[in-house]
mmCIF file of the N, C-alpha and C atoms, coordinates in Angstrom:
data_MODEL
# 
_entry.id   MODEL 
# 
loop_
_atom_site.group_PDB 
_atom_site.id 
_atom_site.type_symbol 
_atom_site.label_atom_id 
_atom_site.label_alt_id 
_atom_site.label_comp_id 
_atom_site.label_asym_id 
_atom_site.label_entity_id 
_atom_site.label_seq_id 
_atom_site.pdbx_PDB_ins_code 
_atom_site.Cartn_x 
_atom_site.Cartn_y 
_atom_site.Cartn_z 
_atom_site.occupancy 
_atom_site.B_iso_or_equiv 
_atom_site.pdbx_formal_charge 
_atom_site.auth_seq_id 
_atom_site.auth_comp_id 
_atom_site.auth_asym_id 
_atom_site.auth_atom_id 
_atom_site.pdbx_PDB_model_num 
ATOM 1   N N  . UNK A 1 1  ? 131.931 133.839 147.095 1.00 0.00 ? 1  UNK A N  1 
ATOM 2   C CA . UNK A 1 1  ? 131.864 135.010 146.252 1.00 0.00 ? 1  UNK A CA 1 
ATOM 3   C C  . UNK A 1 1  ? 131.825 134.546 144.800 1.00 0.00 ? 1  UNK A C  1 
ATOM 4   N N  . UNK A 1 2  ? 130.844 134.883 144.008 1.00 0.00 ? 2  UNK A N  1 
ATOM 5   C CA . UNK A 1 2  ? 130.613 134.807 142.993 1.00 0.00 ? 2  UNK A CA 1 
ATOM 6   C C  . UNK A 1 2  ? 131.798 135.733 141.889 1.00 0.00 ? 2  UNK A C  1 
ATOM 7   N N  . UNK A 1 3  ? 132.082 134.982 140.794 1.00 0.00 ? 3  UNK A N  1 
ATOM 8   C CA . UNK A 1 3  ? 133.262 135.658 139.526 1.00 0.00 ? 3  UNK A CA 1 
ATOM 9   C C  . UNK A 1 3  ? 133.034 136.761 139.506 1.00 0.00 ? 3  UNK A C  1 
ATOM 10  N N  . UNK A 1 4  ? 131.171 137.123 138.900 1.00 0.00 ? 4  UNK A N  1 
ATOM 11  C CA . UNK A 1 4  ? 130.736 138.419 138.513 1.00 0.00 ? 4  UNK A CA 1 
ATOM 12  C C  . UNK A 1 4  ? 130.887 139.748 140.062 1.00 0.00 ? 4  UNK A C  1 
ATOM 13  N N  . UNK A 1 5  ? 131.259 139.115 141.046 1.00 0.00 ? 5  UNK A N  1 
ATOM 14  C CA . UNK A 1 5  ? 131.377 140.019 142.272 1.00 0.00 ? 5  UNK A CA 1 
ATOM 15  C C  . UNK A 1 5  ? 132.593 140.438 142.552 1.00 0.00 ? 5  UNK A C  1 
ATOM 16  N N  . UNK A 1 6  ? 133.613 140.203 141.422 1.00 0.00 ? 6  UNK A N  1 
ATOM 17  C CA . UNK A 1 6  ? 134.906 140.363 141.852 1.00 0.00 ? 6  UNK A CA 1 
ATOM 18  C C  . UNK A 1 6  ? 134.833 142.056 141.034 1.00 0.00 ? 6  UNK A C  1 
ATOM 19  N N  . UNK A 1 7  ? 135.522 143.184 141.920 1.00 0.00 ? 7  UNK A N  1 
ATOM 20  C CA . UNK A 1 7  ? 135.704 144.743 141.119 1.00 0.00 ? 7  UNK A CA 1 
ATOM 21  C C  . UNK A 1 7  ? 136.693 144.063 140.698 1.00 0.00 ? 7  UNK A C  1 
ATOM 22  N N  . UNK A 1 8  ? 138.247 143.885 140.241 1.00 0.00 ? 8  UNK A N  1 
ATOM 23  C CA . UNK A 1 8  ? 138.861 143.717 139.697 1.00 0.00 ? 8  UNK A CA 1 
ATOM 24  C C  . UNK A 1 8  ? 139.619 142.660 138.983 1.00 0.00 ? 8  UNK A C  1 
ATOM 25  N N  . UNK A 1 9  ? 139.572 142.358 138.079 1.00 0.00 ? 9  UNK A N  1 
ATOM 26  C CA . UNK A 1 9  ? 140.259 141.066 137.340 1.00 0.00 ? 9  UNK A CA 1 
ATOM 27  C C  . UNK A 1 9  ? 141.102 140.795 135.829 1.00 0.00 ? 9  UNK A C  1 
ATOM 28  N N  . UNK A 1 10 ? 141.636 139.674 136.128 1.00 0.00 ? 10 UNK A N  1 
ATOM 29  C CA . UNK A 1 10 ? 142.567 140.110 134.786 1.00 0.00 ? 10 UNK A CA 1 
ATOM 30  C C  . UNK A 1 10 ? 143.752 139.927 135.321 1.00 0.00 ? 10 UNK A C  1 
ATOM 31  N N  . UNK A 1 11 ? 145.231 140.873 134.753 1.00 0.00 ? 11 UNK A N  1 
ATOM 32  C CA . UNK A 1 11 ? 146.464 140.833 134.978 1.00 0.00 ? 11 UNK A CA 1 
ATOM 33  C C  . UNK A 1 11 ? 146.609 141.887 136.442 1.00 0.00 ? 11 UNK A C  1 
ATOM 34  N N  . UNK A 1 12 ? 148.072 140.715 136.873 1.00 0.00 ? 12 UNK A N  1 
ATOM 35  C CA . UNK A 1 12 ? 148.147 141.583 137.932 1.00 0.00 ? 12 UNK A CA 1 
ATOM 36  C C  . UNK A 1 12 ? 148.699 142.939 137.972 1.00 0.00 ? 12 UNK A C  1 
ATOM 37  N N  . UNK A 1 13 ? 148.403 143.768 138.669 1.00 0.00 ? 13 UNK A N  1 
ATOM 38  C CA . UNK A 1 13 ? 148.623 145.154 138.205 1.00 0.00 ? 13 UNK A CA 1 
ATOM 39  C C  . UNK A 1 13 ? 150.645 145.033 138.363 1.00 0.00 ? 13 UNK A C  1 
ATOM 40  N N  . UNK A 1 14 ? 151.082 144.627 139.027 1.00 0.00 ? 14 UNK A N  1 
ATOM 41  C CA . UNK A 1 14 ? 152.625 144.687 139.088 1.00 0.00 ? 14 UNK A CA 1 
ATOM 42  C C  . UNK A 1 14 ? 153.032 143.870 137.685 1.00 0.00 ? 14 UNK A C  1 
ATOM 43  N N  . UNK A 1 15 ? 152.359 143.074 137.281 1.00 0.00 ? 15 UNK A N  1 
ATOM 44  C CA . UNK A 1 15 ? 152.398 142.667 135.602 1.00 0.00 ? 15 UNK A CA 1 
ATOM 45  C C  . UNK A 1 15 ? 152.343 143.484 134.868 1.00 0.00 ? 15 UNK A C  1 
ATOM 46  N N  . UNK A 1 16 ? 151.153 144.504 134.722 1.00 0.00 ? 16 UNK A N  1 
ATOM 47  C CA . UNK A 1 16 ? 150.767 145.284 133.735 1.00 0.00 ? 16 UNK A CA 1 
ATOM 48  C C  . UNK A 1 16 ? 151.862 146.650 133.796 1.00 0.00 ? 16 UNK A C  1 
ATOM 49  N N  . UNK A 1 17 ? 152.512 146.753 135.046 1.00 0.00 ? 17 UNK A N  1 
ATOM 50  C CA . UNK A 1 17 ? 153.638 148.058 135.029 1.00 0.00 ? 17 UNK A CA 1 
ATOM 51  C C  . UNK A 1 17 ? 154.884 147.700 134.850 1.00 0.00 ? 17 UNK A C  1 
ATOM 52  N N  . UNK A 1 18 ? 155.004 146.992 135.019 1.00 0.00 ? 18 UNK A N  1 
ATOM 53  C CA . UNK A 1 18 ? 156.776 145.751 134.493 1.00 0.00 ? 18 UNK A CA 1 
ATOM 54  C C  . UNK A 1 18 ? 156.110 146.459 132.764 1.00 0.00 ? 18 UNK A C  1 
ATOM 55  N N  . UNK A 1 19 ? 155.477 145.447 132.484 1.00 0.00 ? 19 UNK A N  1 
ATOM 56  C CA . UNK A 1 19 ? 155.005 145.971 130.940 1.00 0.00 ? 19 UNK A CA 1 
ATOM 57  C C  . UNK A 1 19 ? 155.231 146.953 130.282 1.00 0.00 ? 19 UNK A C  1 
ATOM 58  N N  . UNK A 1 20 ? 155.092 148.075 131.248 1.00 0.00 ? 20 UNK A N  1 
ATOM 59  C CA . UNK A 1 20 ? 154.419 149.340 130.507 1.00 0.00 ? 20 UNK A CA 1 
ATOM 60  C C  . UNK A 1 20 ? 155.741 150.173 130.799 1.00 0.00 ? 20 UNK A C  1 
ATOM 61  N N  . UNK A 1 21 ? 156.671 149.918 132.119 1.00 0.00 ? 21 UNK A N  1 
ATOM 62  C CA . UNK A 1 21 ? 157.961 150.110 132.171 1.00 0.00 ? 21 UNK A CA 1 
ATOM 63  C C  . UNK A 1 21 ? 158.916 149.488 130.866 1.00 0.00 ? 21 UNK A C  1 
ATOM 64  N N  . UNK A 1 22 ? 158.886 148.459 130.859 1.00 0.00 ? 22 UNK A N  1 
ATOM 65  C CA . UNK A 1 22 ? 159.433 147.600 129.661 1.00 0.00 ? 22 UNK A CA 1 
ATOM 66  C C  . UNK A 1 22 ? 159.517 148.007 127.999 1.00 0.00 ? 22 UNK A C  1 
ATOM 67  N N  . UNK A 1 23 ? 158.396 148.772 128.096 1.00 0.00 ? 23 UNK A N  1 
ATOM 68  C CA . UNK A 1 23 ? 157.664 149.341 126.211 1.00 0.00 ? 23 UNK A CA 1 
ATOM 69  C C  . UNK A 1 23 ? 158.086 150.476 126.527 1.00 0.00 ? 23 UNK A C  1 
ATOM 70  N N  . UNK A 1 24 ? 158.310 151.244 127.846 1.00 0.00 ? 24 UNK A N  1 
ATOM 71  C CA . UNK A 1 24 ? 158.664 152.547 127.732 1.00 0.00 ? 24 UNK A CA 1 
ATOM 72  C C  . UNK A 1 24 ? 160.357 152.774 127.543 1.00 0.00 ? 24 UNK A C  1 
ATOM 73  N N  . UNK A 1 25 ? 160.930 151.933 128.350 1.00 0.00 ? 25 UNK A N  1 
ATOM 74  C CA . UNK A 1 25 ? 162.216 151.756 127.947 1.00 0.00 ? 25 UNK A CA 1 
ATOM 75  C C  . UNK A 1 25 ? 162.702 151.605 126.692 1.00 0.00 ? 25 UNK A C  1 
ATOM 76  N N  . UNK A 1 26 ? 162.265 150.842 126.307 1.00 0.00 ? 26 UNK A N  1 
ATOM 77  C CA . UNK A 1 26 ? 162.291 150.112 124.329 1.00 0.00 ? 26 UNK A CA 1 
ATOM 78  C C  . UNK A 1 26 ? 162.425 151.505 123.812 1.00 0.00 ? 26 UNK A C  1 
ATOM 79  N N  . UNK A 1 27 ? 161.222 152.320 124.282 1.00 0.00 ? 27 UNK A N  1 
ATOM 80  C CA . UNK A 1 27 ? 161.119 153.291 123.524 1.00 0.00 ? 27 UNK A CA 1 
ATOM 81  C C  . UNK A 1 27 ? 162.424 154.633 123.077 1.00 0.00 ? 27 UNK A C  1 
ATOM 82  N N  . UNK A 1 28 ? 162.629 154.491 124.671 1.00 0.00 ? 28 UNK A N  1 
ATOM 83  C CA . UNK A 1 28 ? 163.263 155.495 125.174 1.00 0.00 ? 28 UNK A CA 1 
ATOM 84  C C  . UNK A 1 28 ? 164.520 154.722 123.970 1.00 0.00 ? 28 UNK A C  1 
ATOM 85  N N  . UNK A 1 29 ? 165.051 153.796 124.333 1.00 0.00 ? 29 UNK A N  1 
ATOM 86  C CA . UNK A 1 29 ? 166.201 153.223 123.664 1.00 0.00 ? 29 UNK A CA 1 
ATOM 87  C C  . UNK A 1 29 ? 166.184 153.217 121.844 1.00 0.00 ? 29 UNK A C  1 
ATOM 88  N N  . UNK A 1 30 ? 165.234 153.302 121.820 1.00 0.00 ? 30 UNK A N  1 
ATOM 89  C CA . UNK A 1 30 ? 165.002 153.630 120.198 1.00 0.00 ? 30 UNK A CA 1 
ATOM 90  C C  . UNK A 1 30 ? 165.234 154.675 119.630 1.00 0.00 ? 30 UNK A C  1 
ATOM 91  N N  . UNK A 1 31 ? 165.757 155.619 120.315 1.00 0.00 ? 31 UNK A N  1 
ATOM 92  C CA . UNK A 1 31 ? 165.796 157.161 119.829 1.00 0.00 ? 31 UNK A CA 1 
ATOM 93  C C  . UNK A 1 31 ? 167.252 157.128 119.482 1.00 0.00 ? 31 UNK A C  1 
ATOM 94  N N  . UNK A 1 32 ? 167.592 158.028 118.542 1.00 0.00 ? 32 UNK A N  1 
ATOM 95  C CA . UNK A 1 32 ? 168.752 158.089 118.098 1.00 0.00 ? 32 UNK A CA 1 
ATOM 96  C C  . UNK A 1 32 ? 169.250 159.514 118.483 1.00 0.00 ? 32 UNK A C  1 
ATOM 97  N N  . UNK A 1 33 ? 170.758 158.920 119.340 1.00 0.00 ? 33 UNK A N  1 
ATOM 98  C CA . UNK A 1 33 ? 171.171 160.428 120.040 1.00 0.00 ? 33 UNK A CA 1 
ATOM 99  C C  . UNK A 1 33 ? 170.725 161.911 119.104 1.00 0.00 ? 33 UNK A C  1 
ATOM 100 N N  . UNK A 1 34 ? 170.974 162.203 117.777 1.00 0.00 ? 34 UNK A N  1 
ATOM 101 C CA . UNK A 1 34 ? 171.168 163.623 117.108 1.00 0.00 ? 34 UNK A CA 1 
ATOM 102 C C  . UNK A 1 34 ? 169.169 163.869 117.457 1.00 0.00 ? 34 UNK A C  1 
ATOM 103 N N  . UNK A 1 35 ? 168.412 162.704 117.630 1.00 0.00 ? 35 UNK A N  1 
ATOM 104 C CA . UNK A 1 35 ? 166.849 162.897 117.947 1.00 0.00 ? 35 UNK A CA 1 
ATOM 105 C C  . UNK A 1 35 ? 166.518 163.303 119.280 1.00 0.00 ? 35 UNK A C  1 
ATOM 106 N N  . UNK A 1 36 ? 167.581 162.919 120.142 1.00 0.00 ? 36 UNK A N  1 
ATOM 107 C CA . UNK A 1 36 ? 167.505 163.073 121.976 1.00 0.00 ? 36 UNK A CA 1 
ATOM 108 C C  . UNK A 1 36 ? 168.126 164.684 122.032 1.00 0.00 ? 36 UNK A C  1 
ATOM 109 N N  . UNK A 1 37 ? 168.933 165.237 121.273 1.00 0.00 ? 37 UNK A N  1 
ATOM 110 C CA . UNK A 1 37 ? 169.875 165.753 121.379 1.00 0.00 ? 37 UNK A CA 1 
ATOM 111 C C  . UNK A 1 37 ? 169.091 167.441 120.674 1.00 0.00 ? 37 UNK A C  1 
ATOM 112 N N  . UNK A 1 38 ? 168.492 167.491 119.804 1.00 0.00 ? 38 UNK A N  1 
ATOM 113 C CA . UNK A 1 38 ? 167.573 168.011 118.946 1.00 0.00 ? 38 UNK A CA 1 
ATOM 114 C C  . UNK A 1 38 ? 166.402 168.541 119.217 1.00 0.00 ? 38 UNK A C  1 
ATOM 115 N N  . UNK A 1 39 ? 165.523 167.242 120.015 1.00 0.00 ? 39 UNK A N  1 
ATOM 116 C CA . UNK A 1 39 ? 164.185 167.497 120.299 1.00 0.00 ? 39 UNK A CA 1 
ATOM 117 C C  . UNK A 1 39 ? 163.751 168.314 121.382 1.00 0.00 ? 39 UNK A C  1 
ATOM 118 N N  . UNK A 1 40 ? 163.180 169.101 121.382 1.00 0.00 ? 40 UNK A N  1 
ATOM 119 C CA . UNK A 1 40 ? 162.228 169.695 122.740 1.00 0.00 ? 40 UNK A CA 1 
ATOM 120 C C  . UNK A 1 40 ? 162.025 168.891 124.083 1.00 0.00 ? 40 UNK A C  1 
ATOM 121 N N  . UNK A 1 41 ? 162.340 169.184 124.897 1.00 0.00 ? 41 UNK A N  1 
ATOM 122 C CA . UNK A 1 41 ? 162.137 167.749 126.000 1.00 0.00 ? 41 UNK A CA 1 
ATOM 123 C C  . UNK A 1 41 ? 161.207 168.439 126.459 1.00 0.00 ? 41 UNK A C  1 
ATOM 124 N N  . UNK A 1 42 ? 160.456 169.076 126.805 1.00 0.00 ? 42 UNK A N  1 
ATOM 125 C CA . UNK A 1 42 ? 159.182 169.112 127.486 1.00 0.00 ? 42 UNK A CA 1 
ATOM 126 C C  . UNK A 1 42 ? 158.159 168.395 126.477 1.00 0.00 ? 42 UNK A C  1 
ATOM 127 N N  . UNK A 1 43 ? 158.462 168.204 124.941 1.00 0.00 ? 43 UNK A N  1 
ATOM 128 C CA . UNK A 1 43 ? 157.786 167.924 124.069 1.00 0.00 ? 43 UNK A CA 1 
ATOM 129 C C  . UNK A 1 43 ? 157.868 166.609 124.074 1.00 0.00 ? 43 UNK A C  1 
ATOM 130 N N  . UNK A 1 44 ? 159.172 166.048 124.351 1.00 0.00 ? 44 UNK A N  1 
ATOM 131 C CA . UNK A 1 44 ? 159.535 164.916 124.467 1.00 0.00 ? 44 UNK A CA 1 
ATOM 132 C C  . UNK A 1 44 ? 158.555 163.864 125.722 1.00 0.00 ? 44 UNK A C  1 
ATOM 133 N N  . UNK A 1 45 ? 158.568 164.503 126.837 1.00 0.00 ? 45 UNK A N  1 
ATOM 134 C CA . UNK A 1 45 ? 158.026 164.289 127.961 1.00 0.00 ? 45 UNK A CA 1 
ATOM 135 C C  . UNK A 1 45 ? 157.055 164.119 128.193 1.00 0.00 ? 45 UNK A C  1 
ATOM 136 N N  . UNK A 1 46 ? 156.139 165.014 127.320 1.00 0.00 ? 46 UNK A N  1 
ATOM 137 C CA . UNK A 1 46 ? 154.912 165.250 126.612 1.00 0.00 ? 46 UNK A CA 1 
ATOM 138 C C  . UNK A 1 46 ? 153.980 164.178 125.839 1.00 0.00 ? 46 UNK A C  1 
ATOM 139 N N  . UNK A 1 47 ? 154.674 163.704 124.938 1.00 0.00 ? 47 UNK A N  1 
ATOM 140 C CA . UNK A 1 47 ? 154.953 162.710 124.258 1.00 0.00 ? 47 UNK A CA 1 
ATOM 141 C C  . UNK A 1 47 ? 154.883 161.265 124.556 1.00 0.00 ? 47 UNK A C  1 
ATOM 142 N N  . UNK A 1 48 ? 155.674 161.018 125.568 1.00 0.00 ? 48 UNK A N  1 
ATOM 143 C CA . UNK A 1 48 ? 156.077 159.888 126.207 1.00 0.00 ? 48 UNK A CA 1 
ATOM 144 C C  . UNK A 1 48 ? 155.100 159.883 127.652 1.00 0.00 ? 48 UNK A C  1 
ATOM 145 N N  . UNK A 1 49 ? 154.411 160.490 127.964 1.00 0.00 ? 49 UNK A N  1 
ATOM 146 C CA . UNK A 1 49 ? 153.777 160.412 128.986 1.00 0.00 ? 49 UNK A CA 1 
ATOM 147 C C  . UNK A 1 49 ? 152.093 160.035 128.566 1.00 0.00 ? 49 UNK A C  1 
ATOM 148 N N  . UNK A 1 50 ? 152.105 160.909 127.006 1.00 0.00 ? 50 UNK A N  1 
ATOM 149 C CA . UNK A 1 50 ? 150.400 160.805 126.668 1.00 0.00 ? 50 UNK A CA 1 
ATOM 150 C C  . UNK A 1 50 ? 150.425 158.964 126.440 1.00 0.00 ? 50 UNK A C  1 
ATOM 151 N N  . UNK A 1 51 ? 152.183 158.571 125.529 1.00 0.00 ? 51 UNK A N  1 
ATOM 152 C CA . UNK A 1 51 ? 151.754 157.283 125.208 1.00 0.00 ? 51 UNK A CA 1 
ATOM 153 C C  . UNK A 1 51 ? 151.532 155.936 126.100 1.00 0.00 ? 51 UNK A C  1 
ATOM 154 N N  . UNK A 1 52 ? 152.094 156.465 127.439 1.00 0.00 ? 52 UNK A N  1 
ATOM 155 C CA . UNK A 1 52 ? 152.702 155.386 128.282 1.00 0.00 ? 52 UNK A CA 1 
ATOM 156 C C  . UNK A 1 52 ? 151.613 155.469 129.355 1.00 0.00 ? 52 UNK A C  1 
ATOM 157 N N  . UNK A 1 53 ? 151.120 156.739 129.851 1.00 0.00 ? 53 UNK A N  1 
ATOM 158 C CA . UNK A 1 53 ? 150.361 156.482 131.068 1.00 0.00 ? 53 UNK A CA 1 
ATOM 159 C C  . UNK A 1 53 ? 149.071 155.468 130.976 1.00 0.00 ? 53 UNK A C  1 
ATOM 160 N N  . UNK A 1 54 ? 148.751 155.699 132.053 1.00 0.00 ? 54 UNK A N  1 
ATOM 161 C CA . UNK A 1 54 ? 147.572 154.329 132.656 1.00 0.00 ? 54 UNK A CA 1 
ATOM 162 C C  . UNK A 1 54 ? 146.282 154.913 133.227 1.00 0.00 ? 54 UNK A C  1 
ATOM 163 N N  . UNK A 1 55 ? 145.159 154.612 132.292 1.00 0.00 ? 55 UNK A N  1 
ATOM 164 C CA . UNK A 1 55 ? 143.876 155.352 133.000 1.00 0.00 ? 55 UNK A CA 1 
ATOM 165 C C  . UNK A 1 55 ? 143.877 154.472 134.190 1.00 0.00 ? 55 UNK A C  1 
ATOM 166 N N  . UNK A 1 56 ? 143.565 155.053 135.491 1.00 0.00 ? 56 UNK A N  1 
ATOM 167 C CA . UNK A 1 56 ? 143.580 154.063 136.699 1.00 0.00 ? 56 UNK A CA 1 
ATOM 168 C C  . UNK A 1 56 ? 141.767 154.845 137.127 1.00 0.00 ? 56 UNK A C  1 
ATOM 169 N N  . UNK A 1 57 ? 141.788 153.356 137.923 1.00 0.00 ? 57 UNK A N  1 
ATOM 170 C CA . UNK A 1 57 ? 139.941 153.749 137.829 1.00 0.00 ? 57 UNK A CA 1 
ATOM 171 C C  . UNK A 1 57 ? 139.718 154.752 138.791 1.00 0.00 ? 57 UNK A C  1 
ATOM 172 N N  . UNK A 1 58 ? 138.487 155.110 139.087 1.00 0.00 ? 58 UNK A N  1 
ATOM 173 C CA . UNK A 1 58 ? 138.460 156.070 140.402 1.00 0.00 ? 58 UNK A CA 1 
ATOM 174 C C  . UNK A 1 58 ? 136.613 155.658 140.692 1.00 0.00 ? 58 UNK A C  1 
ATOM 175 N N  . UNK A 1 59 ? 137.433 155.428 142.323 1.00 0.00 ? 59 UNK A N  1 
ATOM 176 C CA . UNK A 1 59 ? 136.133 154.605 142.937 1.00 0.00 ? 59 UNK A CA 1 
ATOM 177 C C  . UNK A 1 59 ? 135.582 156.220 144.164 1.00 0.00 ? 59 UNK A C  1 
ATOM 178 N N  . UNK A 1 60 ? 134.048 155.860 144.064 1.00 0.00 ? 60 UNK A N  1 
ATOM 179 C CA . UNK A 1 60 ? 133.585 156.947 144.704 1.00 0.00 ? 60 UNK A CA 1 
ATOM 180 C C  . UNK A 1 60 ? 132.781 155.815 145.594 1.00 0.00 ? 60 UNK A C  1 
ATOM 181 N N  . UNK A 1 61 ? 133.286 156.092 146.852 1.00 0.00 ? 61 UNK A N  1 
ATOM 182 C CA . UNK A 1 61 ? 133.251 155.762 148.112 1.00 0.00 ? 61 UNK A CA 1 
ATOM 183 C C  . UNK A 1 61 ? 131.540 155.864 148.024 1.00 0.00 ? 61 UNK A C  1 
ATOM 184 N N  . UNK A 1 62 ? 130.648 157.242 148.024 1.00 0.00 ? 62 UNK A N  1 
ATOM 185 C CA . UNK A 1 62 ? 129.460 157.668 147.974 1.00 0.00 ? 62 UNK A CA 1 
ATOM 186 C C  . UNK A 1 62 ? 128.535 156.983 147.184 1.00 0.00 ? 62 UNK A C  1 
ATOM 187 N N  . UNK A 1 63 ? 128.870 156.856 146.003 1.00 0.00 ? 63 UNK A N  1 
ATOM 188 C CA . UNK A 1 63 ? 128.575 155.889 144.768 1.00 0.00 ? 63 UNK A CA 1 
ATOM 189 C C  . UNK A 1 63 ? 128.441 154.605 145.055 1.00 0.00 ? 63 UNK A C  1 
ATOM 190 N N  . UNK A 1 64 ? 128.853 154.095 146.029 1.00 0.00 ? 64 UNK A N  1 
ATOM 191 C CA . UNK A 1 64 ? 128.820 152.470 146.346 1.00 0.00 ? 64 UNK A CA 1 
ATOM 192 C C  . UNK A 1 64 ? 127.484 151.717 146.328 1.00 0.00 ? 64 UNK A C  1 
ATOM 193 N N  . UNK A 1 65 ? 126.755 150.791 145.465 1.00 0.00 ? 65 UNK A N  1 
ATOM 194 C CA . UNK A 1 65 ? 126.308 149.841 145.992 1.00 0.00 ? 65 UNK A CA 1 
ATOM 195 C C  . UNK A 1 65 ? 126.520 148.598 146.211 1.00 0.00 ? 65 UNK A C  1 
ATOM 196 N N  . UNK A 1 66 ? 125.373 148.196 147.172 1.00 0.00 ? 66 UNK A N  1 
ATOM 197 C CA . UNK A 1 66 ? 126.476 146.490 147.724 1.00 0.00 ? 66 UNK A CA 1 
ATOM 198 C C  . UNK A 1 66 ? 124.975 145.522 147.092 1.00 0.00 ? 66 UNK A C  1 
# 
């Protein structure tokens, strides 16, 4: 199998979510209670979800060529 035939490459995905768990925590820990305590949590949630999530690809089965 040729490099260019590989769909996916790079970091391993259990790498890249340790990561993204890791920066989200930081985050979370960065807030200062009277800010946790104050803020809107759906806004909060809101917030923390636009910055943290993960475009994940989406494969169409139909779409396939080999």
């Amino acid at each position: 199998m040729r490099s260019n035939d590989i769909l996916f490459r790079g970091a391993y995905l259990s790498a890249v979510l340790d990561a993204q768990h890791k920066a989200l925590r930081e985050k979370i820990d960065s807030f200062a209670s009277d800010y946790i305590f104050n803020v809107d949590e759906d806004d909060l949630v809101r917030s923390l979800v636009d910055q943290f999530s993960l475009d994940t690809p989406k494969l169409s089965i139909d779409a396939r060529t080999l």
